[in-house]
PAMIKOL-184415 format. One record per residue: residue in one letter; x, y, z of N, C-alpha, C in turn. Coordinates in steps of 0.05 Angstrom, whole numbers, always signed. Example, Ala and Ser with C-alpha at 12.3 -4.5 7.8 and 13.67 -1.06 7.14 Angstrom:
<atoms>
ATOM residuo    npx    npy    npz   capx   capy   capz    cpx    cpy    cpz
ATOM       a   +264   -114   +156   +246    -90   +156   +264    -66   +156
ATOM       s   +257    -45   +142   +273    -21   +143   +258     +1   +157
</atoms>
This chain:
<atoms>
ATOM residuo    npx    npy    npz   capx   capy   capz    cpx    cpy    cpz
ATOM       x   -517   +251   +149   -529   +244   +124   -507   +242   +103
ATOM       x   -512   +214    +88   -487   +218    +64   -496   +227    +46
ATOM       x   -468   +239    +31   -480   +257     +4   -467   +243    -26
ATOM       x   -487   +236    -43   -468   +227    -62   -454   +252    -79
ATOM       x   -426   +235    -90   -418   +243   -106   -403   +233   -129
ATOM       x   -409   +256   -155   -402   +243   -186   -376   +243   -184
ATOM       x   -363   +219   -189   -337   +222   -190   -322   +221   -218
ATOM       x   -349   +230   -244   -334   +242   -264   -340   +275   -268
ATOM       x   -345   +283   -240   -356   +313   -250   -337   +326   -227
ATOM       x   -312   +333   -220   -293   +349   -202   -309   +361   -192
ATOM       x   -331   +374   -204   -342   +401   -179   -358   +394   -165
ATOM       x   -367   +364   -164   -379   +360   -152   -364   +352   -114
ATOM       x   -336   +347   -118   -319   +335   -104   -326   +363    -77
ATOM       x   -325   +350    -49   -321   +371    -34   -290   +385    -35
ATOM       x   -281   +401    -21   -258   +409     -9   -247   +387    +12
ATOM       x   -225   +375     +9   -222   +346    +28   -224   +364    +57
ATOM       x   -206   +387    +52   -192   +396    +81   -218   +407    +94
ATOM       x   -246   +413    +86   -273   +410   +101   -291   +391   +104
ATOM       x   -278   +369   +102   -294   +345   +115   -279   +331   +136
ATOM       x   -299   +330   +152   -291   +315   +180   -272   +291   +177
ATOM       x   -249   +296   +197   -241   +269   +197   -258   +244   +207
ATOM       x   -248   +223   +207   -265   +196   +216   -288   +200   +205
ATOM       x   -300   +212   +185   -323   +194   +174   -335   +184   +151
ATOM       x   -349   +172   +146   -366   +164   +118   -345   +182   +101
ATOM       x   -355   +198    +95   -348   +227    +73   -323   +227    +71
ATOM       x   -313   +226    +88   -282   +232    +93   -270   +205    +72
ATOM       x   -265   +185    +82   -264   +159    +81   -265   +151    +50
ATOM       x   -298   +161    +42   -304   +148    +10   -285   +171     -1
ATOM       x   -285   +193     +2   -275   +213    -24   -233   +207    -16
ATOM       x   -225   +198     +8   -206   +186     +1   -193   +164    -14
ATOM       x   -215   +149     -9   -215   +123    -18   -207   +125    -48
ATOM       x   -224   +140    -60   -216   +156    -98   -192   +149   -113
ATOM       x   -174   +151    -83   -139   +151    -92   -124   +138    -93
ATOM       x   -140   +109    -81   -127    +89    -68   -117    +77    -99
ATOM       x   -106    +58   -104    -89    +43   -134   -109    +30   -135
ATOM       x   -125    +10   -125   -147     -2   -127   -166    +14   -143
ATOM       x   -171    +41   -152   -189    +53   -157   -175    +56   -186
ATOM       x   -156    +65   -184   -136    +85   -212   -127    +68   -226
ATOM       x   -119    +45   -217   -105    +24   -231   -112    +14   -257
ATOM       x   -139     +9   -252   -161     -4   -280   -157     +8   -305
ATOM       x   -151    +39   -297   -149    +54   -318   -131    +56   -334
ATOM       x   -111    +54   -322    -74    +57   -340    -63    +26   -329
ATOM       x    -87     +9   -339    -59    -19   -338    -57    -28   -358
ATOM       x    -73    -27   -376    -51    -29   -410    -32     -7   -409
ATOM       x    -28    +10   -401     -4    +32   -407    +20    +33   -386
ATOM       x    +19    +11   -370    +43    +10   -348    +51    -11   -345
ATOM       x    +60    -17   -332    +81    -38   -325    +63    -67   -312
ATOM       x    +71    -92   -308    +49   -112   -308    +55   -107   -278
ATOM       x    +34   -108   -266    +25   -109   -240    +14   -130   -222
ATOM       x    +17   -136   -201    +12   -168   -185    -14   -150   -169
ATOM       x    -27   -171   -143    -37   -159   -128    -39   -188   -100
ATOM       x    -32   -180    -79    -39   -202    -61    -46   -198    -42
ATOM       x    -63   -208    -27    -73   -195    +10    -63   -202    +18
ATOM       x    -58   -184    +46    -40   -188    +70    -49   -195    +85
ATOM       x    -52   -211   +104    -67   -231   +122    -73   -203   +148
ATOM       x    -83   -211   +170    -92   -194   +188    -65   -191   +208
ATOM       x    -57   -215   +215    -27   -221   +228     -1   -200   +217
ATOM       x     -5   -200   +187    +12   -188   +172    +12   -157   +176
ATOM       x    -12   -149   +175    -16   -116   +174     -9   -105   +206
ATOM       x    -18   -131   +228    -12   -119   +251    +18   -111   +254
ATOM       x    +40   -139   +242    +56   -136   +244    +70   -110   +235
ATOM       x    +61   -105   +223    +75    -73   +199    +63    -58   +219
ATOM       x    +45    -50   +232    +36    -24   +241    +61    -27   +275
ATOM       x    +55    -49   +281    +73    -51   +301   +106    -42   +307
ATOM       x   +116    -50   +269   +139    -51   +272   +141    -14   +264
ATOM       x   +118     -3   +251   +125    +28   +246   +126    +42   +272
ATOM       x   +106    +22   +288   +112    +42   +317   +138    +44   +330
ATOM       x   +145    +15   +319   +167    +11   +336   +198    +25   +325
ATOM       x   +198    +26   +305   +220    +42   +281   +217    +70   +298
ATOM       x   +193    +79   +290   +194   +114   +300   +186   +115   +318
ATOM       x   +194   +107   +335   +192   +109   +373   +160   +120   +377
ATOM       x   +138   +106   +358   +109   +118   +375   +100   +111   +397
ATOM       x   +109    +80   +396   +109    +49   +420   +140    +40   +426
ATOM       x   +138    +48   +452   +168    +26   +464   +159     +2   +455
ATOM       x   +134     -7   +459   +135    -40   +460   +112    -45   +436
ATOM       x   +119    -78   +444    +95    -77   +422   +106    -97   +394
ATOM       x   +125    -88   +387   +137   -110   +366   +156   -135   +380
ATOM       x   +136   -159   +361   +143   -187   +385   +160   -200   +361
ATOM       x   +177   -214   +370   +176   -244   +358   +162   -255   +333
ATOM       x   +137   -256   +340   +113   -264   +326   +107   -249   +307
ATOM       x   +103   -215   +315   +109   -199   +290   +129   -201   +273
ATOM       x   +160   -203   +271   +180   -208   +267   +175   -227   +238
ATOM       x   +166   -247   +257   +153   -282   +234   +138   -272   +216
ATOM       x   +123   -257   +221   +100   -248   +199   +108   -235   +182
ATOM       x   +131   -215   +182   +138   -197   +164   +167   -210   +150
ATOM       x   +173   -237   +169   +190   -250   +150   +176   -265   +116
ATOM       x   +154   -279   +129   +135   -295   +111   +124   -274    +95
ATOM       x   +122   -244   +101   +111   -235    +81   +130   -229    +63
ATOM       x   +149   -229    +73   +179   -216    +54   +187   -241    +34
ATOM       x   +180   -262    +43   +185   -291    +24   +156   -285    +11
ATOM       x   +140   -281    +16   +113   -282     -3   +119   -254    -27
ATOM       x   +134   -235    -25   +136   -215    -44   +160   -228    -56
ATOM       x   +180   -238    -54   +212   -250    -63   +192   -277    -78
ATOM       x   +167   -294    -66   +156   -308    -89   +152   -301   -120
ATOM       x   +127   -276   -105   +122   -270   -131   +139   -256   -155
ATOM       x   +159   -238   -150   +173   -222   -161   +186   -251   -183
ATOM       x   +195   -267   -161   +211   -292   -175   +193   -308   -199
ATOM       x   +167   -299   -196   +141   -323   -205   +147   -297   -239
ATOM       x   +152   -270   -228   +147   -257   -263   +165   -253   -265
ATOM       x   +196   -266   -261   +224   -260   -268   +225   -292   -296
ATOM       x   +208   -306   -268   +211   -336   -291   +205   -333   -309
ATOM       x   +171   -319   -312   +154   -316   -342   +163   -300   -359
ATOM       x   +182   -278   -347   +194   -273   -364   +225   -268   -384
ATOM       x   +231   -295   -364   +255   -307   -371   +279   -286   -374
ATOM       x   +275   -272   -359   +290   -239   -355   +301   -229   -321
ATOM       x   +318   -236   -317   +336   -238   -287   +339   -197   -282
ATOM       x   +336   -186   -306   +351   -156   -303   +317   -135   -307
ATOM       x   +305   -136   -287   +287   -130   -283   +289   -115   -250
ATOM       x   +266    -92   -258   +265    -68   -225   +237    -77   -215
ATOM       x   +232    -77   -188   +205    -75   -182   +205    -54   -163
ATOM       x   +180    -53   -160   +169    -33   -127   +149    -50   -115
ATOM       x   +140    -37    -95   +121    -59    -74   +111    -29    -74
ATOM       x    +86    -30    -73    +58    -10    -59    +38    -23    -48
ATOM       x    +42     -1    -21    +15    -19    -12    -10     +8     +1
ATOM       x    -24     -5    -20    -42    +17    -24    -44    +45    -30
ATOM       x    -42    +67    -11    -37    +90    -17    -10   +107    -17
ATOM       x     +7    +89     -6    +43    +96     +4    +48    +89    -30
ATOM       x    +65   +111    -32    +79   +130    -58    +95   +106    -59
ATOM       x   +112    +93    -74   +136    +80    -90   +158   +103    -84
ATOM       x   +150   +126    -81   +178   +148    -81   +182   +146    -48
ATOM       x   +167   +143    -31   +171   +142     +6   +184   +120    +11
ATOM       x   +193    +96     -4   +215    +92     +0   +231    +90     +4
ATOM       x   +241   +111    -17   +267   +122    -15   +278   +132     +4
ATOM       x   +258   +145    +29   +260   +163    +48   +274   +144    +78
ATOM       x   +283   +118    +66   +287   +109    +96   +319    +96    +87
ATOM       x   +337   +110    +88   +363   +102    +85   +373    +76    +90
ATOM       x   +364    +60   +114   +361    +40   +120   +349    +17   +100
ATOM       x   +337    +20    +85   +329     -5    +68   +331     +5    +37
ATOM       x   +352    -15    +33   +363     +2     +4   +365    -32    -10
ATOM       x   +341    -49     +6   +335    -71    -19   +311    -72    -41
</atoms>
């Protein structure tokens, strides 16, 4: 049975670490945290923000290639993955370029988030310091 909850009243919130993984419950009261949720709130107060979907090809590709980075899967990252995460890498190098134009300003920082992964985790992979 699902249970609602107010998500302007905290006490209403369960304890995350007592709800089941994999389900309903679990799922929506994560969901809370996602940028999709928070964003609405502080985007006059931050920095201008894009948003674009990742095709289905695309996401496989990324989960493939994390397996494949941290040895979860010997195999598994193809070729084909490879292509996908090239085209997505020209699809973010678009847009960044599309608000460098508008704003006629070359000396500009970005970050890429995708979805719930921190802007600071990052940092955490020595290897990619573009």
């Amino acid at each position: 049975m699902e249970r609602e909850y107010d998500l302007s009243r905290k006490e209403t919130f369960p304890n995350p670490f007592e709800i089941q993984s994999l389900t309903f419950e679990r799922h929506y009261f994560m969901e809370q945290y996602d940028v999709e949720k928070w964003f609405p709130t502080i985007k006059d107060y931050t920095f201008p923000t894009i948003y674009f979907p990742l095709s289905l090809e695309q996401a496989i590709a990324m989960t493939h290639y994390y397996q494949h980075k941290y040895k979860i899967r010997s195999t598994g990252f193809t070729e084909q993955d490879q292509n996908q995460l090239e085209t997505l890498k020209q699809q973010i190098d678009s847009e960044i370029n599309k608000i460098k134009t508008k704003s006629q300003n070359d000396d500009l920082f970005f970050f890429v988030r995708i979805s719930s992964r921190s802007p600071k985790d990052v940092g955490l992979d020595p290897e990619n310091t573009q």
